[in-house]
C-alpha positions in Angstrom: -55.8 47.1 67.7 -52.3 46.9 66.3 -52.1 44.1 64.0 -47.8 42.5 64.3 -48.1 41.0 61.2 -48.5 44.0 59.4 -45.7 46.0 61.2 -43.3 47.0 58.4 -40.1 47.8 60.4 -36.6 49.1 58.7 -33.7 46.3 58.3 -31.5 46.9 61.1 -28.1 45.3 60.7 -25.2 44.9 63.4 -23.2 47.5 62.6 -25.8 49.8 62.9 -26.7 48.8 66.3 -22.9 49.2 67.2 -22.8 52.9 65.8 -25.8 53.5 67.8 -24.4 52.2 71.1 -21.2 54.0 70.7 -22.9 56.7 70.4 -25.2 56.6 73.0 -22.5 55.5 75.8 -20.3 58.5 74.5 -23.0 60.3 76.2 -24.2 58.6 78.9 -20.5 58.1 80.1 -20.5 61.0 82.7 -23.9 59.8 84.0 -22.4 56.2 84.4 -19.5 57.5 86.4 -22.5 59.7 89.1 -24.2 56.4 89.0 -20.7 54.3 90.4 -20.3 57.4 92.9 -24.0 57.2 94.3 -23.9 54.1 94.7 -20.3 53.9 96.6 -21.3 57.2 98.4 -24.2 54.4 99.8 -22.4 52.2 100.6 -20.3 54.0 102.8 -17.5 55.5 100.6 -18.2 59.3 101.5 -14.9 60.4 102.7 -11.4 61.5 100.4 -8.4 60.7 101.3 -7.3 63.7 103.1 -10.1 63.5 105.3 -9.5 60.1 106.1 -5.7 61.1 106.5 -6.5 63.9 108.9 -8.7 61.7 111.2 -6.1 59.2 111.0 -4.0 62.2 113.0 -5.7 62.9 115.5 -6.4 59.3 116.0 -9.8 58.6 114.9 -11.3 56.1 113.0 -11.3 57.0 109.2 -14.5 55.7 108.8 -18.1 57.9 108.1 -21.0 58.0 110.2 -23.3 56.1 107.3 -26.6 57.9 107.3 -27.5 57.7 104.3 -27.9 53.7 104.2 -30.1 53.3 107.0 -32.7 56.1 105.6 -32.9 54.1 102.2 -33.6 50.9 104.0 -36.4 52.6 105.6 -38.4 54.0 102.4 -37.4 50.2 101.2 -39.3 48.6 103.9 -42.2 51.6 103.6 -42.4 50.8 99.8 -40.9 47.3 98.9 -42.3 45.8 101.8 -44.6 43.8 100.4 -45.9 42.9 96.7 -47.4 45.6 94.8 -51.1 45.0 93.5 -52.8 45.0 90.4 -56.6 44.8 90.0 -57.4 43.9 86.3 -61.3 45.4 85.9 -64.1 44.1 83.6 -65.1 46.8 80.6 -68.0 45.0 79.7 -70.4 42.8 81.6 -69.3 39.4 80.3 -65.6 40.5 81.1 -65.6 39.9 84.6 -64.0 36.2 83.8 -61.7 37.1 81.4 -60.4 39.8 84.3 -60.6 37.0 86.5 -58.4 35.2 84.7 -56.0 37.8 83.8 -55.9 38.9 87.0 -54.2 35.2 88.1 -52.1 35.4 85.2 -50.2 38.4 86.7 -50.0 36.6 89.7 -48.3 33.9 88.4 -45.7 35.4 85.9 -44.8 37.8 89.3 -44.3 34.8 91.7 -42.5 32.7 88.8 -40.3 35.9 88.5 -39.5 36.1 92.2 -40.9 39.3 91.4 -40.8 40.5 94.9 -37.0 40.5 94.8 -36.4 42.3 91.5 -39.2 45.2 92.6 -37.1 46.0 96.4 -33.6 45.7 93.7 -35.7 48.9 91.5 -36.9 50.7 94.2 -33.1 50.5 95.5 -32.2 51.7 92.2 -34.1 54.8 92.0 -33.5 56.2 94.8 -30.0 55.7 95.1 -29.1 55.8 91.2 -32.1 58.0 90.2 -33.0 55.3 87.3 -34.7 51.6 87.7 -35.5 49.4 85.0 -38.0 46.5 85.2 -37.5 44.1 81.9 -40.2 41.9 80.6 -39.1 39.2 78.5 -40.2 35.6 77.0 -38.4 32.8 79.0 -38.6 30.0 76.4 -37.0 27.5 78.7 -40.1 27.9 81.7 -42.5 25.7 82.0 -41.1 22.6 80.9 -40.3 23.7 77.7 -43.3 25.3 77.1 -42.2 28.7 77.7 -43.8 31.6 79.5 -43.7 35.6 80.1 -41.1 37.1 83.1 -39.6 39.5 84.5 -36.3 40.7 85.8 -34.7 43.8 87.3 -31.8 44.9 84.9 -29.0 47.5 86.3 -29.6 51.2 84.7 -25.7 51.1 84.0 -26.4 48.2 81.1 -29.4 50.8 79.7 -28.1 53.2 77.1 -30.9 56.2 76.2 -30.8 58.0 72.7 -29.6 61.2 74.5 -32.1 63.1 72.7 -34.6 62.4 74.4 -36.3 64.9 76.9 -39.4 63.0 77.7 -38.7 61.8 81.5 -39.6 58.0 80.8 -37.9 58.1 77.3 -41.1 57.6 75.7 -39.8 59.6 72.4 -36.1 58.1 72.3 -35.8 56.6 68.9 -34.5 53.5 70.4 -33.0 51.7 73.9 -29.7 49.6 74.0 -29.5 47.0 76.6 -26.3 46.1 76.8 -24.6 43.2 78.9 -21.2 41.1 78.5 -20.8 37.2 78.5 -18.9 34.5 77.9 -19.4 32.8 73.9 -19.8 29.7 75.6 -22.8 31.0 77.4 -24.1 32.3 74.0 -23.7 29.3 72.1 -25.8 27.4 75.0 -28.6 29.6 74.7 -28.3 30.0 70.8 -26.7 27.0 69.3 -28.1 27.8 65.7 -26.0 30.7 65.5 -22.6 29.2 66.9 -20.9 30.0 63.9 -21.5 33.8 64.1 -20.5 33.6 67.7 -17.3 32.1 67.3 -16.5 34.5 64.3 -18.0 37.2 66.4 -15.1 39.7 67.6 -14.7 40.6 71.3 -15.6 44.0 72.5 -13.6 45.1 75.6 -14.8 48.9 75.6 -16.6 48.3 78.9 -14.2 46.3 81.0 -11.0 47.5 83.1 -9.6 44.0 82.9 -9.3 41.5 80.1 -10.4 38.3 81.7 -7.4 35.2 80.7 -8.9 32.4 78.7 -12.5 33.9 78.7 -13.4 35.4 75.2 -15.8 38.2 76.4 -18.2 39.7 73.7 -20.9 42.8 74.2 -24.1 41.6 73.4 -26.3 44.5 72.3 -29.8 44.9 72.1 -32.0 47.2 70.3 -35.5 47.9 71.1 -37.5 50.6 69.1 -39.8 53.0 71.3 -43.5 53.1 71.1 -44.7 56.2 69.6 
């Protein structure tokens, strides 16, 4: 058994995580852009202009017959239809218990989750994007206070691969950037200790089209070292 206290990992400052992530979205840019496409192409969006300007001529609707849409929300209701299970089995035989409770503890951190929800969002995801990304996190402000284990359904476009690896679930990338944009304010609400370096944080626009008025916008980064 891995023992955390022992892990000796390398000092990691910002900088270094901002290299990386420039880096890494320097080359996932073009996949980013198929990603938009699929998911506009999905939605509908499958015709150019000059085809919508010659059905517009002969007096038709410039509109496509969508049937892509309606075959994704059929494998959605085939495989998101209901909640996946999990059977957590006994090794030894004074285990059953601990399975047992195990078991109910899955339970509950899926239904806290609204884990139903975030597993139809994946399944979405992959077949329309090709990528789906489930994120387990600690939610310190659950259960009173008390915290507690959840999950969520993060977009692959915030998900930023070391584009070295060649293993299909990125099991030998060197690292994973999860990267999302907010406000300071909402920063400084969820970590007031480190107001300070929040304000004197600079704003990163690299990822928006528009600047928004008023609204100091920063890219929050996060770095998460693979499993080897």
């Amino acid at each position: 058994m891995i023992n955390l206290k022992n892990i000796k990992l390398d000092e990691i400052t910002a900088s270094d995580i901002e290299e990386e992530y420039i880096y890494y979205q320097s080359s996932a840019e073009e996949h980013k852009y198929q990603m938009s496409d699929d998911e506009e192409f999905y939605l509908g969006l499958q015709l150019t202009q000059a085809q919508k300007d010659y059905l517009v001529s002969v007096g038709q609707p410039p509109e496509a017959n969508n049937k892509i849409r309606p075959a994704v929300e059929q494998v959605l209701s085939n495989v998101a239809g209901s909640s996946p299970e999990w059977d957590v089995r006994p090794v030894g035989k004074t285990d059953s218990e601990v399975a047992f409770v195990y078991n109910r503890l899955l339970d509950k951190i899926w239904y806290d989750s609204d884990g139903d929800r975030h597993f139809r969002s994946c399944v979405k995801d992959y077949i329309v994007k090709g990528l789906a990304y489930m994120y387990v996190y600690p939610d310190w402000q659950s259960e009173q206070g008390r915290g507690g284990i959840k999950i969520k359904r993060i977009a692959p476009e915030n998900i930023y691969v070391d584009p070295n690896s060649s293993d299909p679930f990125f099991r030998d990338a060197a690292s994973l950037i999860l990267s999302d944009t907010t406000t300071k304010t909402a920063m400084k609400s969820v970590f007031p200790e480190y107001a300070k370096e929040i304000d004197d944080a600079r704003e990163d626009y690299r990822d928006d089209d528009y600047v928004t008025a008023n609204i100091s916008l920063t890219l929050v980064t996060y770095i998460f070292s693979s499993s080897t």
